[in-house]
PDB file with SEQRES, HELIX, SHEET and CRYST1 records, atoms N, CA, C and O in Angstrom:
SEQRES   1 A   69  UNK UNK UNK UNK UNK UNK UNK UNK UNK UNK UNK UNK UNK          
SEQRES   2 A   69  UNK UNK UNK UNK UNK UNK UNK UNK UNK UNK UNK UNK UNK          
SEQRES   3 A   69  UNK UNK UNK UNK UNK UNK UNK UNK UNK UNK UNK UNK UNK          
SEQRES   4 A   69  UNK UNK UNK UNK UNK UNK UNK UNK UNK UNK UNK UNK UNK          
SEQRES   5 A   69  UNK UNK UNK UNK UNK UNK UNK UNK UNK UNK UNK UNK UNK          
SEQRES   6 A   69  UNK UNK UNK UNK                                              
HELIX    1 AA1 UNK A    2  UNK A    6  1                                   5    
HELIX    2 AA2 UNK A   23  UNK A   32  1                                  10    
HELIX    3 AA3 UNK A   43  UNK A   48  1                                   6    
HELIX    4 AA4 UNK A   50  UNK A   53  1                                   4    
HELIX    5 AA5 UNK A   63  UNK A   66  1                                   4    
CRYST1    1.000    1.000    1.000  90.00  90.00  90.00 P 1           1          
ATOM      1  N   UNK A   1       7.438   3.537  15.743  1.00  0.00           N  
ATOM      2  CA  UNK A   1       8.470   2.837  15.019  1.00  0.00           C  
ATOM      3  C   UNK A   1       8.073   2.649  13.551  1.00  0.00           C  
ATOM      4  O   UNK A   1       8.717   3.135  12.622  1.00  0.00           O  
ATOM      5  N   UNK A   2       7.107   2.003  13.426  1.00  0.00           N  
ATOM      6  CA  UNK A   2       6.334   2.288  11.898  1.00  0.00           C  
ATOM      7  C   UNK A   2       6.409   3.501  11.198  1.00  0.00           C  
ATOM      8  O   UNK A   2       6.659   3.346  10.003  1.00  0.00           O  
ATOM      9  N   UNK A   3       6.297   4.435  11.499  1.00  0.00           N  
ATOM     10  CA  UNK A   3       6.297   5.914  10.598  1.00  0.00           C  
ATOM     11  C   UNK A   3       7.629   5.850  10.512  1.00  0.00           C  
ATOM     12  O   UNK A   3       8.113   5.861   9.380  1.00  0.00           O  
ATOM     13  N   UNK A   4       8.512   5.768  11.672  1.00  0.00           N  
ATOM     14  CA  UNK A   4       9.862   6.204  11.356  1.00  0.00           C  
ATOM     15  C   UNK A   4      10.512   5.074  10.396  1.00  0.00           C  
ATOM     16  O   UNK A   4      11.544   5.541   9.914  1.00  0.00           O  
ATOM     17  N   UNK A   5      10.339   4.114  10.071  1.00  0.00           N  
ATOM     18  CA  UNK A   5      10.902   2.886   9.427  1.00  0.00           C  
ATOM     19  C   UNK A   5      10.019   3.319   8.232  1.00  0.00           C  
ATOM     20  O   UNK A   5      10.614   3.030   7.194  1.00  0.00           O  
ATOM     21  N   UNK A   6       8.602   4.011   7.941  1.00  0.00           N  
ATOM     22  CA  UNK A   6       8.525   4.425   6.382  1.00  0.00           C  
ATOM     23  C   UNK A   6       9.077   5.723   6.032  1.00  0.00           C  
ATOM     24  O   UNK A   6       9.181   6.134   4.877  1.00  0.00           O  
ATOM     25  N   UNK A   7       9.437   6.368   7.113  1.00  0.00           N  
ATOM     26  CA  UNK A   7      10.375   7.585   7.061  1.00  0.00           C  
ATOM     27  C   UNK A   7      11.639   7.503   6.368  1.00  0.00           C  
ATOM     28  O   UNK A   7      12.127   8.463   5.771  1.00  0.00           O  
ATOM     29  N   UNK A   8      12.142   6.425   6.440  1.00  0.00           N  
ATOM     30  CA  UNK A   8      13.522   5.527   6.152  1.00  0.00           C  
ATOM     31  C   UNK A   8      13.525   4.769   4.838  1.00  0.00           C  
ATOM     32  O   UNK A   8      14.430   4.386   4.096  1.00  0.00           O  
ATOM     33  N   UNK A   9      12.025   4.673   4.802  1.00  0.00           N  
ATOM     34  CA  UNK A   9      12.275   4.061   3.273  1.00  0.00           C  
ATOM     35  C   UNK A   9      12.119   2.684   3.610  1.00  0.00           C  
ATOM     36  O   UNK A   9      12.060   1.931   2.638  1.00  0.00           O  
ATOM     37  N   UNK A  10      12.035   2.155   4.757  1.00  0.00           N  
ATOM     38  CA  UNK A  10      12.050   0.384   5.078  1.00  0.00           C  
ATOM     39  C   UNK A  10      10.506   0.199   5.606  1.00  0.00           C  
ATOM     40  O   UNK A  10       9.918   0.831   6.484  1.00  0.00           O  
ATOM     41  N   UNK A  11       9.973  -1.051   4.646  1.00  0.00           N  
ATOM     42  CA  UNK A  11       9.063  -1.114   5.149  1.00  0.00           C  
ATOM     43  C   UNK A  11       8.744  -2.598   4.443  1.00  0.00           C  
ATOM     44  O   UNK A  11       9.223  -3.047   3.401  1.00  0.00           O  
ATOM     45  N   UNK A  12       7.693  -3.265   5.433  1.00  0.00           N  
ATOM     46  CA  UNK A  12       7.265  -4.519   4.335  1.00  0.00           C  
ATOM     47  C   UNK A  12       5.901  -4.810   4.398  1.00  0.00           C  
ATOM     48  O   UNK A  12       5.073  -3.934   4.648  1.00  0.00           O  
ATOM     49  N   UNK A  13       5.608  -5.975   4.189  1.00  0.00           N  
ATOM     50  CA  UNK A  13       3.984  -6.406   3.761  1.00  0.00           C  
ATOM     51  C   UNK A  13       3.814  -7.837   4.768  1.00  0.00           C  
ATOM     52  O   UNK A  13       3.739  -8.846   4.068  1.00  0.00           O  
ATOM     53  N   UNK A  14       3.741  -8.113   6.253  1.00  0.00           N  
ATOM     54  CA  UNK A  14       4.126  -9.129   6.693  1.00  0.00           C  
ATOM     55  C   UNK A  14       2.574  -9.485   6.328  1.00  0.00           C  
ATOM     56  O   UNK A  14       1.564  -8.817   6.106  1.00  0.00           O  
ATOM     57  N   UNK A  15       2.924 -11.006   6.382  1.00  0.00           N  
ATOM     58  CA  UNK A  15       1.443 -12.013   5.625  1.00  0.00           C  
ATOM     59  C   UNK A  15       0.961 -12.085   6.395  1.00  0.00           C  
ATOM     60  O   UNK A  15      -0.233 -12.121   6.099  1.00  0.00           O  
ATOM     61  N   UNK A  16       1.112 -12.143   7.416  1.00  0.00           N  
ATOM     62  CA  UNK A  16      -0.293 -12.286   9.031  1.00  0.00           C  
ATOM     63  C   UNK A  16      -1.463 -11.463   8.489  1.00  0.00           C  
ATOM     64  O   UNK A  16      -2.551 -12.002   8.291  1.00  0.00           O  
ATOM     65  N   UNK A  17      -1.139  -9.451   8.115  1.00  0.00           N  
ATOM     66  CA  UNK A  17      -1.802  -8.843   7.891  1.00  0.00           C  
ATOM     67  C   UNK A  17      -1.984  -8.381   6.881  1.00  0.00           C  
ATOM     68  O   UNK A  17      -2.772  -7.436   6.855  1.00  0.00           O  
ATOM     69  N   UNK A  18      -1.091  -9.006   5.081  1.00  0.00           N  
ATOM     70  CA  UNK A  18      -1.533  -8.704   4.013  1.00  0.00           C  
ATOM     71  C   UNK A  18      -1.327  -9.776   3.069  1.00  0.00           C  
ATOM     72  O   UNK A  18      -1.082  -9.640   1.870  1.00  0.00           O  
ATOM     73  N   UNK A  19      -1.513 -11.456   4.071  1.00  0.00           N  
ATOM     74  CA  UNK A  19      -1.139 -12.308   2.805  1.00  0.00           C  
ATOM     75  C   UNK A  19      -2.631 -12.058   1.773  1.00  0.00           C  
ATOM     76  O   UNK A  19      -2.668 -12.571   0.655  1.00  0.00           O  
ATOM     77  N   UNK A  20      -3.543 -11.409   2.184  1.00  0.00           N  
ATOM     78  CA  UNK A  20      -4.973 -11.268   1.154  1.00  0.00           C  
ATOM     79  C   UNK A  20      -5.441 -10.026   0.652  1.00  0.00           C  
ATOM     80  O   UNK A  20      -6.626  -9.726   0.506  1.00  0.00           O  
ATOM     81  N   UNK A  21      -4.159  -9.107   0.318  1.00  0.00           N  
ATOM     82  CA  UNK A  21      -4.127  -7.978  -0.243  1.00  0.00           C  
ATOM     83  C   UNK A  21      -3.345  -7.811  -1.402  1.00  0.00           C  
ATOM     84  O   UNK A  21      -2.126  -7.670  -1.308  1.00  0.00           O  
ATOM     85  N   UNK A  22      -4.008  -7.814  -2.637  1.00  0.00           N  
ATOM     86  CA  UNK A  22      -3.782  -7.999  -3.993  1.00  0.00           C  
ATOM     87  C   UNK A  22      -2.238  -7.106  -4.158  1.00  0.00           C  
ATOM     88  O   UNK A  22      -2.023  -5.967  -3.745  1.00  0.00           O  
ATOM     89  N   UNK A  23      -1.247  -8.045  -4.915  1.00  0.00           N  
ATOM     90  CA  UNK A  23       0.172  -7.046  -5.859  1.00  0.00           C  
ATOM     91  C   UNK A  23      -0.359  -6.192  -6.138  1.00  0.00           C  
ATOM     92  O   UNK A  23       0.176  -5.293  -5.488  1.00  0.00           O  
ATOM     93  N   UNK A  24      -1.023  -5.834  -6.635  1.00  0.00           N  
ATOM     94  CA  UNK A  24      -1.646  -4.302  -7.473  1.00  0.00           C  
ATOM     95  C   UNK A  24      -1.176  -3.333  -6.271  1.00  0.00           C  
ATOM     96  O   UNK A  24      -0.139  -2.669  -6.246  1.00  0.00           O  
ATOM     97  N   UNK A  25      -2.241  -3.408  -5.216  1.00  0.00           N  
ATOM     98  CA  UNK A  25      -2.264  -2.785  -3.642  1.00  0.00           C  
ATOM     99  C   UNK A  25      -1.288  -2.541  -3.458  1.00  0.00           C  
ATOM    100  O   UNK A  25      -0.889  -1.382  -3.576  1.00  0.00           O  
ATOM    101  N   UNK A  26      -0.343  -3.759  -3.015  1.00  0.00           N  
ATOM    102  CA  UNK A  26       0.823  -3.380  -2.507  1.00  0.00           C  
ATOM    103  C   UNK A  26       1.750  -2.478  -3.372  1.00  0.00           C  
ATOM    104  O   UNK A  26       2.139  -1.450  -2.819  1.00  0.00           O  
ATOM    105  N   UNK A  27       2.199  -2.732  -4.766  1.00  0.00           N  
ATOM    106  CA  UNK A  27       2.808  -2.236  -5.403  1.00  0.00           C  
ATOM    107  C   UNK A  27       2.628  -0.454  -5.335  1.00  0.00           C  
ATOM    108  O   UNK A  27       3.621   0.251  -5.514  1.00  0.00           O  
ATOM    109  N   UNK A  28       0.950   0.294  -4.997  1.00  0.00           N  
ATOM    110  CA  UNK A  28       0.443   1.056  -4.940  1.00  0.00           C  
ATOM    111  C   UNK A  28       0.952   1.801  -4.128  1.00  0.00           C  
ATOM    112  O   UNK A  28       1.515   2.878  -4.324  1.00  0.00           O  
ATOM    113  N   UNK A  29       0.745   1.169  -3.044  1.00  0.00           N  
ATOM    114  CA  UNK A  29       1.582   1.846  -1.970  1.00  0.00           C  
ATOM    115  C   UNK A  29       3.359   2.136  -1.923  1.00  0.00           C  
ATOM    116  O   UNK A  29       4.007   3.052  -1.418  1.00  0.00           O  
ATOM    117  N   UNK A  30       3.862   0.647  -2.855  1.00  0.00           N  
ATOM    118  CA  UNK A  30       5.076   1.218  -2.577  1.00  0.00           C  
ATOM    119  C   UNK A  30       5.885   2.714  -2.766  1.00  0.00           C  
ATOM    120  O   UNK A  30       6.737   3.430  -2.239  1.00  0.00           O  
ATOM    121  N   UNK A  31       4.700   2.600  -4.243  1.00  0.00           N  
ATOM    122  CA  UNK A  31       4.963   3.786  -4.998  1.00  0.00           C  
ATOM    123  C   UNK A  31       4.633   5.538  -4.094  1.00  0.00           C  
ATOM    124  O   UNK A  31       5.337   6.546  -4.039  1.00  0.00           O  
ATOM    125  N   UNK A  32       3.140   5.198  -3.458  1.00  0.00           N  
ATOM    126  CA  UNK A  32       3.411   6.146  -2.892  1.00  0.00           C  
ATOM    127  C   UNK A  32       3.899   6.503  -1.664  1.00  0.00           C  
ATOM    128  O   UNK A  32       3.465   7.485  -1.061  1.00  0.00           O  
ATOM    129  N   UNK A  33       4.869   5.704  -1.188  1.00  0.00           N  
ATOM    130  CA  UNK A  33       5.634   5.754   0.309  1.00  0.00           C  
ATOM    131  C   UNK A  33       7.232   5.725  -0.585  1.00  0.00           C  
ATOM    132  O   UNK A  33       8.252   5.243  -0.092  1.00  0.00           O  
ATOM    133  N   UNK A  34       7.183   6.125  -1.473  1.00  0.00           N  
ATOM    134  CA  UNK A  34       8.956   6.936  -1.992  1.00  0.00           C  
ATOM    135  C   UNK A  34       9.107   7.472  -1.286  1.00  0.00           C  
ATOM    136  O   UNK A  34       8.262   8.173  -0.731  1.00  0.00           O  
ATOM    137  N   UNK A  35      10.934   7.309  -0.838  1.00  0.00           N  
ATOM    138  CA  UNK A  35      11.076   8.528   0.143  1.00  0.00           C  
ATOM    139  C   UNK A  35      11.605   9.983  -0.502  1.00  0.00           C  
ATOM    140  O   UNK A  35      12.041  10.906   0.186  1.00  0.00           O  
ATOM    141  N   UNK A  36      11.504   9.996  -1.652  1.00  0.00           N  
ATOM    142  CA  UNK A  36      11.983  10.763  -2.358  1.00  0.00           C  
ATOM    143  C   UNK A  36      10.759  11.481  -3.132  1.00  0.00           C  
ATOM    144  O   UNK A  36      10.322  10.663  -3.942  1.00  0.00           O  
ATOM    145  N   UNK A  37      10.129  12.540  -3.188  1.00  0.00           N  
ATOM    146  CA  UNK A  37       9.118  13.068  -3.712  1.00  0.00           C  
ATOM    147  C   UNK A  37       8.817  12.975  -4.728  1.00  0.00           C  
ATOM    148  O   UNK A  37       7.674  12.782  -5.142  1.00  0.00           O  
ATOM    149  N   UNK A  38      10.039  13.122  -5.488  1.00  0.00           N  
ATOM    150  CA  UNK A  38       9.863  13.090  -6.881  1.00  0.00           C  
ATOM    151  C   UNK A  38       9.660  11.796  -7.216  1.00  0.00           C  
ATOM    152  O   UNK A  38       8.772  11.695  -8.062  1.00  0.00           O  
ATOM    153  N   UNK A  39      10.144  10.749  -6.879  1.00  0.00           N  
ATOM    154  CA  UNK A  39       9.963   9.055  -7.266  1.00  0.00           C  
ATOM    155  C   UNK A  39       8.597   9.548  -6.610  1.00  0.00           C  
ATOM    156  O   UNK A  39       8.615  10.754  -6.855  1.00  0.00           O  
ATOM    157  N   UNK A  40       7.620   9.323  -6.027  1.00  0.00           N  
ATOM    158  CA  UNK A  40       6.928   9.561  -5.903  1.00  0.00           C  
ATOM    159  C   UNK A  40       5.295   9.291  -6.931  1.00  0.00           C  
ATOM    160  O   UNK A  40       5.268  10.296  -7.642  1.00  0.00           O  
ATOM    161  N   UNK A  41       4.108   8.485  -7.258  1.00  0.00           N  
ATOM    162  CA  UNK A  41       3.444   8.462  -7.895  1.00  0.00           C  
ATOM    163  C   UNK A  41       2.747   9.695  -8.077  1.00  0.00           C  
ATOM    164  O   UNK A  41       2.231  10.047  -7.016  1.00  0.00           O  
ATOM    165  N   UNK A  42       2.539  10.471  -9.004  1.00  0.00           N  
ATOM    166  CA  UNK A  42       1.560  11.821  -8.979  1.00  0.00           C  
ATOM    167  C   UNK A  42      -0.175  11.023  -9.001  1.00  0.00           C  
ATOM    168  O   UNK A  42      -0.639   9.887  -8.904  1.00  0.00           O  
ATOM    169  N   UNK A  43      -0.767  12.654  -9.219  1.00  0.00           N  
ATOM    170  CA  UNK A  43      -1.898  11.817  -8.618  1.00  0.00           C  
ATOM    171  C   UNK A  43      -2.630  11.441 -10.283  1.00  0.00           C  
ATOM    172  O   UNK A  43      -3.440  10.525 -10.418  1.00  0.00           O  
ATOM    173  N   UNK A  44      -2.280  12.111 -11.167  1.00  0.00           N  
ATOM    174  CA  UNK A  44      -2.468  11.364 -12.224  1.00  0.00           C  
ATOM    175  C   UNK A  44      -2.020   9.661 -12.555  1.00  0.00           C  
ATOM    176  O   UNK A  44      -2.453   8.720 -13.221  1.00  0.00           O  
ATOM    177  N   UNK A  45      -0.982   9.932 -11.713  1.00  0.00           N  
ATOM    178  CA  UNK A  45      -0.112   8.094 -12.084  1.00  0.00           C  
ATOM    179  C   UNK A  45      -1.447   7.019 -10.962  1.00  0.00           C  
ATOM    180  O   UNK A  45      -1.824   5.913 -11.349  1.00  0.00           O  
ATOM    181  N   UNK A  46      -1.709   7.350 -10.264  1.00  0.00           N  
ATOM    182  CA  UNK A  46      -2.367   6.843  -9.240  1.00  0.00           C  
ATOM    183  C   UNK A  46      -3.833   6.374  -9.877  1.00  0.00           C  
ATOM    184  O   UNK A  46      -4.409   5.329  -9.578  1.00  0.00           O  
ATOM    185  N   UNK A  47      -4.314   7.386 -10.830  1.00  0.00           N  
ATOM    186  CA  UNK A  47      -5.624   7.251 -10.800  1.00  0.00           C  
ATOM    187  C   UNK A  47      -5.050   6.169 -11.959  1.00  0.00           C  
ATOM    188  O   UNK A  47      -5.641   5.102 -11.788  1.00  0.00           O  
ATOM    189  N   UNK A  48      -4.128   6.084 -13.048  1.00  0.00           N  
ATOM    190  CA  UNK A  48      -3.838   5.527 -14.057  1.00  0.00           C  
ATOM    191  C   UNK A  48      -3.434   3.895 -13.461  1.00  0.00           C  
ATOM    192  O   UNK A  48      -3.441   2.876 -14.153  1.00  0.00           O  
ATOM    193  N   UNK A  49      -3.179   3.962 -12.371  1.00  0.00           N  
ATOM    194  CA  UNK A  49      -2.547   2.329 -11.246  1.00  0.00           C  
ATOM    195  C   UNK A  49      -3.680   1.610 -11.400  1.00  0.00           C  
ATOM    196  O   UNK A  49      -4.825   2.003 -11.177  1.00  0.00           O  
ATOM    197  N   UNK A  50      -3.308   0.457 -11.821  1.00  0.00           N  
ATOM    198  CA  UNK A  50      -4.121  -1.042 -11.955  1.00  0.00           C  
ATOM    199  C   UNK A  50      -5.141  -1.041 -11.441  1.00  0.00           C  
ATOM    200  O   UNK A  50      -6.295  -1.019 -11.870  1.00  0.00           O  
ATOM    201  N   UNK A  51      -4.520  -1.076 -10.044  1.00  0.00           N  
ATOM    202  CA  UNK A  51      -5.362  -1.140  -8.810  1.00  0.00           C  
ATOM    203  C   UNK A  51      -6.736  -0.095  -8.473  1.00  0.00           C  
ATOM    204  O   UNK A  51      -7.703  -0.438  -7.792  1.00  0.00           O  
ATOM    205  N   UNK A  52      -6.587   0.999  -9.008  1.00  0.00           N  
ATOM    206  CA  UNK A  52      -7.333   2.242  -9.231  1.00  0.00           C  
ATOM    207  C   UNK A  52      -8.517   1.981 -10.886  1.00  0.00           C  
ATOM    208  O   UNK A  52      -9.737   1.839 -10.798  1.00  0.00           O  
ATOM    209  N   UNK A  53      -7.934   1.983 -11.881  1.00  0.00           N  
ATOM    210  CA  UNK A  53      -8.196   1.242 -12.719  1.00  0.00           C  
ATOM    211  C   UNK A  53      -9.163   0.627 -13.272  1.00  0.00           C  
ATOM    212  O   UNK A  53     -10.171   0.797 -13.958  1.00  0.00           O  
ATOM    213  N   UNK A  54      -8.425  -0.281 -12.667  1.00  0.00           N  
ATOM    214  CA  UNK A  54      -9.329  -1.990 -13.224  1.00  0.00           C  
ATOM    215  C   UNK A  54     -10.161  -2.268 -12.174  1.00  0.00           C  
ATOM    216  O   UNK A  54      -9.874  -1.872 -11.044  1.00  0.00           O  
ATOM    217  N   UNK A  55     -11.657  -3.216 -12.510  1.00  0.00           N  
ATOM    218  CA  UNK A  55     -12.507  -3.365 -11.359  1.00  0.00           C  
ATOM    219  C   UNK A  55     -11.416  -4.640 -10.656  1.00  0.00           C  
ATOM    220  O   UNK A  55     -10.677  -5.291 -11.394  1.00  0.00           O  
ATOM    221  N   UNK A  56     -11.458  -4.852  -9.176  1.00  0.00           N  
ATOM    222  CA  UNK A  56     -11.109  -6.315  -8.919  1.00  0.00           C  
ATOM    223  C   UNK A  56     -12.607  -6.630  -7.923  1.00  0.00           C  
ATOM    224  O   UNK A  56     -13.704  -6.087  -7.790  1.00  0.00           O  
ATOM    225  N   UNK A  57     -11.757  -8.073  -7.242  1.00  0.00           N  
ATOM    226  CA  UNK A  57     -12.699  -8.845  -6.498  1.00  0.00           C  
ATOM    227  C   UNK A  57     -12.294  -7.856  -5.464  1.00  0.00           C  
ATOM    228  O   UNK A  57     -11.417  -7.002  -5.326  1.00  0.00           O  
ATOM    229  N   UNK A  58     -13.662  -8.500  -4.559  1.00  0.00           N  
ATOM    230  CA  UNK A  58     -13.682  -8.071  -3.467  1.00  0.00           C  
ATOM    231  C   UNK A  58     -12.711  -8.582  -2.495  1.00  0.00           C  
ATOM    232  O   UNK A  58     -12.418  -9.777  -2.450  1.00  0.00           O  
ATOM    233  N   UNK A  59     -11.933  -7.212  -1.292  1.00  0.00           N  
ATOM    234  CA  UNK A  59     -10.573  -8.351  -0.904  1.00  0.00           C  
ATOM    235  C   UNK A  59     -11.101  -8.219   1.243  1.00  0.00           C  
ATOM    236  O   UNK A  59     -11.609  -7.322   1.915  1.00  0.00           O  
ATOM    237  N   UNK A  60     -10.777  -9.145   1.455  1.00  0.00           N  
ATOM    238  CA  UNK A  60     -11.609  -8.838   3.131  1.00  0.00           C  
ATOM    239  C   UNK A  60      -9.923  -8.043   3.222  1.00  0.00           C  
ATOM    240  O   UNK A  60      -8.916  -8.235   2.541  1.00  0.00           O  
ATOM    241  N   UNK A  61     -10.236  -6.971   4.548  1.00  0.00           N  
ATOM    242  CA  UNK A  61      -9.308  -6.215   5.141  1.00  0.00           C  
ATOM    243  C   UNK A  61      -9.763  -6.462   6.769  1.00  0.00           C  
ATOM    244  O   UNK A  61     -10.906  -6.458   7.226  1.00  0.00           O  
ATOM    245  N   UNK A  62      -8.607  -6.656   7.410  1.00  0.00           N  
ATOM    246  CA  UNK A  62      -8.726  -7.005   8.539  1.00  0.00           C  
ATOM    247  C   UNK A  62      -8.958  -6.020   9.686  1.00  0.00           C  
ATOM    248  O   UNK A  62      -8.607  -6.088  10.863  1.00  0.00           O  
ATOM    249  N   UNK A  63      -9.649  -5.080   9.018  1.00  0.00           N  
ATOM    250  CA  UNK A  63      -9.644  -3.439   9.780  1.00  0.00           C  
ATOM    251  C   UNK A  63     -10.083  -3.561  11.440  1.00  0.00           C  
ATOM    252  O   UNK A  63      -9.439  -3.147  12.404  1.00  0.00           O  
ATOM    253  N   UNK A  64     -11.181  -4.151  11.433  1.00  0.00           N  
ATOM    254  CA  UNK A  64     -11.705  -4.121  12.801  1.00  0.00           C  
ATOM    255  C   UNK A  64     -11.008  -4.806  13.499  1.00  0.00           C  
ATOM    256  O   UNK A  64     -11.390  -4.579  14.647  1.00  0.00           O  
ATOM    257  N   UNK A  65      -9.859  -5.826  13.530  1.00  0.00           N  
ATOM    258  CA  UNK A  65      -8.923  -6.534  14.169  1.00  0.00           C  
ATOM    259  C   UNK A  65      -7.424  -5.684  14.176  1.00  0.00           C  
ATOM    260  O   UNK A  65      -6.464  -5.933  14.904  1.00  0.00           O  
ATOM    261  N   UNK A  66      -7.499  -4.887  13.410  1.00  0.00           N  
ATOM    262  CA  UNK A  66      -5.753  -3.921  13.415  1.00  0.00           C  
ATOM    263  C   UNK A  66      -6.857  -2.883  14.410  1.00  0.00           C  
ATOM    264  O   UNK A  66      -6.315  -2.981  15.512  1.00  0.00           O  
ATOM    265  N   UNK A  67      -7.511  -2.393  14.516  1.00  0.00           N  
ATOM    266  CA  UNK A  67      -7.888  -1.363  15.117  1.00  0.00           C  
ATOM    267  C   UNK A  67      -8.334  -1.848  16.722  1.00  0.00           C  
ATOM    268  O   UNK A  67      -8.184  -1.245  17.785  1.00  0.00           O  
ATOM    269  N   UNK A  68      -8.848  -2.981  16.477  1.00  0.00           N  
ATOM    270  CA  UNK A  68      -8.570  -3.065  18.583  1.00  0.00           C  
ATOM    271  C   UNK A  68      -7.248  -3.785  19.216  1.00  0.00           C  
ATOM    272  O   UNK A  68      -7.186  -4.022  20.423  1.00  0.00           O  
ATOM    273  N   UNK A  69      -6.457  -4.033  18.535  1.00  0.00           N  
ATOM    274  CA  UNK A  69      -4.848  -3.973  19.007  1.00  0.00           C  
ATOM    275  C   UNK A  69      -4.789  -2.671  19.339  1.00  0.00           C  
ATOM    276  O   UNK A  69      -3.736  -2.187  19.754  1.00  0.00           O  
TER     277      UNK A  69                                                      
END                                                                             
């Protein structure tokens, strides 16, 4: 259901699993989950993204808890 809902272009950021994942991030991704190729970030725009960028803090990711669901 997830792929097909970013397939669609619908997608969100629920806070359970990204209230501690920096705007930069998210914005990052929105860009590169266009459903349209061309909207699309190239990979020049990507390396040029904030988030890519600029140093930040360190952000915890909840990896080992999304992965044994």
């Amino acid at each position: 259901m997830l792929f097909k809902r970013i397939q669609e272009g619908v997608f969100n950021f629920p806070d359970r699993e990204w209230a501690h994942i920096s705007g930069d991030a998210k914005d990052l991704i929105c860009h590169l989950l266009k459903r349209e190729p061309r909207r699309r970030y190239t990979a020049d725009e990507v390396l040029d993204h904030p988030w890519i960028r600029d140093p930040v803090a360190n952000t915890y990711l909840a990896t080992p808890s999304v992965l044994s669901r």
